[in-house]
N, C-alpha and C positions, 0 to 999 in steps of 0.2 A: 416627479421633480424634486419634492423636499429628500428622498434615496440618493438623488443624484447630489444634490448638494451635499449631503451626511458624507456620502462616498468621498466627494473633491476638497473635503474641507476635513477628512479622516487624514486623509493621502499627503495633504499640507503640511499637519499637524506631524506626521509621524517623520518627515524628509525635515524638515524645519529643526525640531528639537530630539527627537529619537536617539540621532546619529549622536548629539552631545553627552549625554547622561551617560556618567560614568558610572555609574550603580546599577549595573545589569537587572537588580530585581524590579526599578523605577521603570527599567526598558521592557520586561516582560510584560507586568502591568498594564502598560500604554502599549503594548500588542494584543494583548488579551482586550482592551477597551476597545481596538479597532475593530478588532473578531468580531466582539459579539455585537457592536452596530452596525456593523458593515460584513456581513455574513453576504458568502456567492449566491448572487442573484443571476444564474442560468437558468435564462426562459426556454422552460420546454414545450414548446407549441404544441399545436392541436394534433396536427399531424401526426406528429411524432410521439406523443400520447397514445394515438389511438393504433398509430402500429407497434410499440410495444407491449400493449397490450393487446393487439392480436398475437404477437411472439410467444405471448405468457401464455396465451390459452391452451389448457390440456400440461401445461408445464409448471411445473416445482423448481426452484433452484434453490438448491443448499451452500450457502457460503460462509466458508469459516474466516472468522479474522482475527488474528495470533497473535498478538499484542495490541488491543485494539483501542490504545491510550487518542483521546481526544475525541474520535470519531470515525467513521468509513472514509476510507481514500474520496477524493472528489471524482475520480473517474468511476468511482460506484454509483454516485449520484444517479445517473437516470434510470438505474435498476433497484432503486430503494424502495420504491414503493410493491413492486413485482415479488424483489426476490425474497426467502428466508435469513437470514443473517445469525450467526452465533460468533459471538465474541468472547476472544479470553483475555483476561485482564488481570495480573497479579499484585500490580503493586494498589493498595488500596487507595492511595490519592486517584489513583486514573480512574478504579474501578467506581469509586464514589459517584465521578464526575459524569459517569457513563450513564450510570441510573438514573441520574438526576434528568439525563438529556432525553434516556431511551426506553423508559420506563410503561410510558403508556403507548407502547406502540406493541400490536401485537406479533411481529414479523421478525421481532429481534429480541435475545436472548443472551444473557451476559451470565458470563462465569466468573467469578472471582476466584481463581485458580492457575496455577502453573500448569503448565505442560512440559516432562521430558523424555527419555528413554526409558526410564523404571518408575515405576509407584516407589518414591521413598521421600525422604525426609532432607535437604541437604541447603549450603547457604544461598541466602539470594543478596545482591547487592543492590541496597537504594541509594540510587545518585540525589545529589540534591535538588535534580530537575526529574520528574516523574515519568516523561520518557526514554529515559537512558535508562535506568533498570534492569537488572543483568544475572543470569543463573553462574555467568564465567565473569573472573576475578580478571585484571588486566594480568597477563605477564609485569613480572618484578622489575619497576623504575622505569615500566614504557612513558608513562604521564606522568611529568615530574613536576606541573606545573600546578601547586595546590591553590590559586587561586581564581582556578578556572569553577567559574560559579556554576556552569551545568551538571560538572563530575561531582565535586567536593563541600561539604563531608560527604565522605559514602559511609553508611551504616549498614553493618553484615545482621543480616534474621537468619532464622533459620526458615523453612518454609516447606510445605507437600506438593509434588511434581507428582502428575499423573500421566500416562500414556493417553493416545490419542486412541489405541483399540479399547482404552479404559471408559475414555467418556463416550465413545460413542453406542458403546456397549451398555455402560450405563442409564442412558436420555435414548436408548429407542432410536437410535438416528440410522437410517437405513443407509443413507448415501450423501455423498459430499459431493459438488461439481464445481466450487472452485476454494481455493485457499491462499490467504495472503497471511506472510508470515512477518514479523519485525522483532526479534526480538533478541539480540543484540548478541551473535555467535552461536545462538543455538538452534538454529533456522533445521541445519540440516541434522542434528539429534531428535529433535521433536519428531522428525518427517520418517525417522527409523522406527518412531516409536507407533506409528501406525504398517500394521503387517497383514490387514487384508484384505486378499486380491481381490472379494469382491466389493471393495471400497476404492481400492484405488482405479478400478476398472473404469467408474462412474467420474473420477475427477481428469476435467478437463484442463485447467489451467492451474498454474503454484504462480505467486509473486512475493520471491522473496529477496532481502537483504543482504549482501554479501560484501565483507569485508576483503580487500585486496594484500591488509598487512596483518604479520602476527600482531595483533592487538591482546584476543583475550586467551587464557588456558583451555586447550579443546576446542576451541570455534571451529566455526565450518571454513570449508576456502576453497576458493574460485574449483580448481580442476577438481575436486572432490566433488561438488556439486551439481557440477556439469556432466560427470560421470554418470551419477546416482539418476538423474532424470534421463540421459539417453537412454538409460537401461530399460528404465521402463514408459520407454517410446512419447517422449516428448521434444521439441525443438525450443531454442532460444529464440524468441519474437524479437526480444527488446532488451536493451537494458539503459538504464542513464545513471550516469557519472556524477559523485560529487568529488570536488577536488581539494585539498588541503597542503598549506604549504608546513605545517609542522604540528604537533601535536601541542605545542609547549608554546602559547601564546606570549609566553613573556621572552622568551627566545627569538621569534618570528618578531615581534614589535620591535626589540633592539637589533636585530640587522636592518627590517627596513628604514628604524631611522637613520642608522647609523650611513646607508651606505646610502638610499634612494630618498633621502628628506621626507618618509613620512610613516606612519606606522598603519596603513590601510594598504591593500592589495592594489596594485599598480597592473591595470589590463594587461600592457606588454610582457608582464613577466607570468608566465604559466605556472600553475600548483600541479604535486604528482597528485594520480591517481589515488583514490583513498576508498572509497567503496560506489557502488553501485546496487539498482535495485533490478531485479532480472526477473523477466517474464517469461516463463517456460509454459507451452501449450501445444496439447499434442498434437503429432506430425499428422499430415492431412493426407497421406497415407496410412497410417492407422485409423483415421476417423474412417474411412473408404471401406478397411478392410473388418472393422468392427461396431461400427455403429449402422445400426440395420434399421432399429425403430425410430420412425417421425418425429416423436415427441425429445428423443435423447438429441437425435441429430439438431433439431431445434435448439436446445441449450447450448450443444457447442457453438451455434451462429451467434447466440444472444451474448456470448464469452465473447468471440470473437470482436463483436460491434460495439460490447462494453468499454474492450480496450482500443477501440477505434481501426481495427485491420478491417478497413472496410473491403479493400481489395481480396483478401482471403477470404472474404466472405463470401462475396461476389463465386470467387473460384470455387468454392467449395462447393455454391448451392450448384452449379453446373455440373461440375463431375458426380457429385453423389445423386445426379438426379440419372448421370446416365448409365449409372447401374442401379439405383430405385427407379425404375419406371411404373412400379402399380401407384406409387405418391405423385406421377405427374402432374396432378392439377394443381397441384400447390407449388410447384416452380416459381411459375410466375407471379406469385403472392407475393413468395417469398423478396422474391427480387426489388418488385414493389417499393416491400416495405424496408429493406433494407436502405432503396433512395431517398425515404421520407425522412429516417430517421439521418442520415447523413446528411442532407440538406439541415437540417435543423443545426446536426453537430458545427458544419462550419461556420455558423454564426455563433457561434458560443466560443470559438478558440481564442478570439483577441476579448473577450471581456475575463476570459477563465483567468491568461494571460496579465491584464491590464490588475487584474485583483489580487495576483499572488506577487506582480510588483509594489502594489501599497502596501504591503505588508514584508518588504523584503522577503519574501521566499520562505517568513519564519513558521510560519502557520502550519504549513502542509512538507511532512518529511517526505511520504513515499514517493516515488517514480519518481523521484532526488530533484522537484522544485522546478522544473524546464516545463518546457510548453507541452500546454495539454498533449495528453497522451496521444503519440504516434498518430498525426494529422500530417 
């Protein structure tokens, strides 16, 4: 009861006075205050507990998270306590913030390092908001507007970028099976910078960030990226949309007051496209033609259910059963336990919902702020 009150009297406070404060750091502040008393409360029943942890058993999952400023996506939530987690963190405010959270848990592993295409040495850009952060510079005079408080000041470091065949070579790390990337244009350099196949053989899903305009020098973009994962036998799940009507907030403010009486996005009028987060996981023809062993085939379903494809799941455990038939008895396990945990999920999608609205959408960037993942 006293949660629920915190919750409705957070949600008040922040609709009430939030929207007035023109001092965006007053505004972050009173986001951050909401955060941390009012943290997602998704009840994971008993159920649903104890079938994923039958999923886990005899199972490892390795997940990387590539800019892993604040914390794990909330669609990782019900595999936190299951899976392994390594996170890379460069800018040292986030990385601080990380330790302090993630410290005494033994399932999770934070680096305080870049990742890029070569081991060297080169500039990094800190925004003045610690998840913008950036290995690429904008292109000349895209953002002209310096008094956009997330970008500006940006300070150039210098900084060490490491490969991905570096660290995992490094840490012992035999296999990755999912990676989520954010890290602002260099999604698809880092993902070069890992080159072996018997690494990538093992990784079942990528979620990463993609920019739709030339924003930074070098970024990644849309058909490059979309390329590079067909190739190596993955399909697009998902992706969602965040939309922007201009980059240069003091621009966008003076038209709409100028022409529509108000300087806040008006529903009727639609913003382009500006980037999206996209979820590639491999094609369930490849899972058929290559995954042979129980326990592997297992991870990909637990990927699957992470991201809420509960229907691929469903299909999955069918066809791969009907060409694994020495694993038959565990079909129907499977199946099972795949209802338990979806029964559970549907109750959690209007409070996941109802919580990233008291907080305007500010809290949580990946899988761009919409309703819980693919329900």
């Amino acid at each position: 009861m006293v949660q629920k009150i915190i919750y409705k009297l957070s949600k008040f406070l922040y609709y009430k006075f939030a929207f007035k404060l023109e001092n965006e750091e007053k505004r972050q502040l009173l986001l951050k205050e909401i955060n941390e008393n009012n943290q997602i409360n998704l009840k994971i029943e008993e159920d649903s507990i104890n079938s994923l942890e039958q999923l886990f058993k005899g199972v490892t999952l390795n997940c990387f998270d590539i800019g892993g400023a604040n914390d794990l996506q909330p669609h990782w939530f019900k595999i936190q306590k299951f899976a392994n987690f390594f996170s890379f963190e460069p800018d040292e405010r986030s990385y601080s913030e990380l330790v302090l959270k993630k410290q005494h848990l033994l399932n999770y592993r934070i680096f305080n390092c870049a990742l890029g295409s070569k081991n060297e040495i080169r500039p990094f850009y800190l925004y003045n908001e610690k998840t913008g952060s950036t290995l690429y510079d904008f292109k000349e005079n895209y953002v002209k507007d310096y008094t956009n408080k997330y970008i500006y000041p940006i300070e150039q470091i210098q900084i060490e970028t490491k490969t991905l065949d570096f660290i995992i070579t490094e840490n012992n790390i035999s296999f990755v099976n999912l990676i989520k990337l954010d890290v602002q244009g260099a999604e698809l350099e880092i993902l070069k910078g890992l080159t072996f196949n018997n690494i990538w053989k093992n990784i079942y899903c990528v979620e990463l960030e993609v920019n739709f305009h030339d924003v930074y020098e070098g970024a990644s973009n849309f058909p490059d990226v979309k390329a590079f994962f067909e190739e190596k036998g993955f399909v697009l799940f998902d992706l969602r949309i965040e939309r922007i009507y201009d980059v240069n907030n003091d621009v966008k403010n003076q038209l709409f007051n100028e022409y529509f009486g108000t300087i806040k996005p008006i529903p009727s009028i639609s913003a382009k496209i500006w980037e999206a987060d996209h979820i590639y996981i491999r094609d369930i023809n490849w899972v058929l033609k290559n995954i042979n062993d129980f326990e592997d085939f297992k991870k990909y379903l637990i990927i699957l259910i992470t991201y809420n494809f509960y229907y691929d799941a469903i299909k999955i455990v069918i066809e791969w059963f009907n060409i694994n038939s020495s694993n038959i008895e565990h079909k129907f396990l499977l199946i099972e336990l795949i209802q338990k945990i979806h029964k559970n999920d549907r109750k959690n999608v209007s409070k996941f919902e109802n919580y990233l609205t008291s907080v305007d959408y500010k809290i949580w960037a990946q899988y761009m702020e919409v309703e819980f993942p693919s329900y």
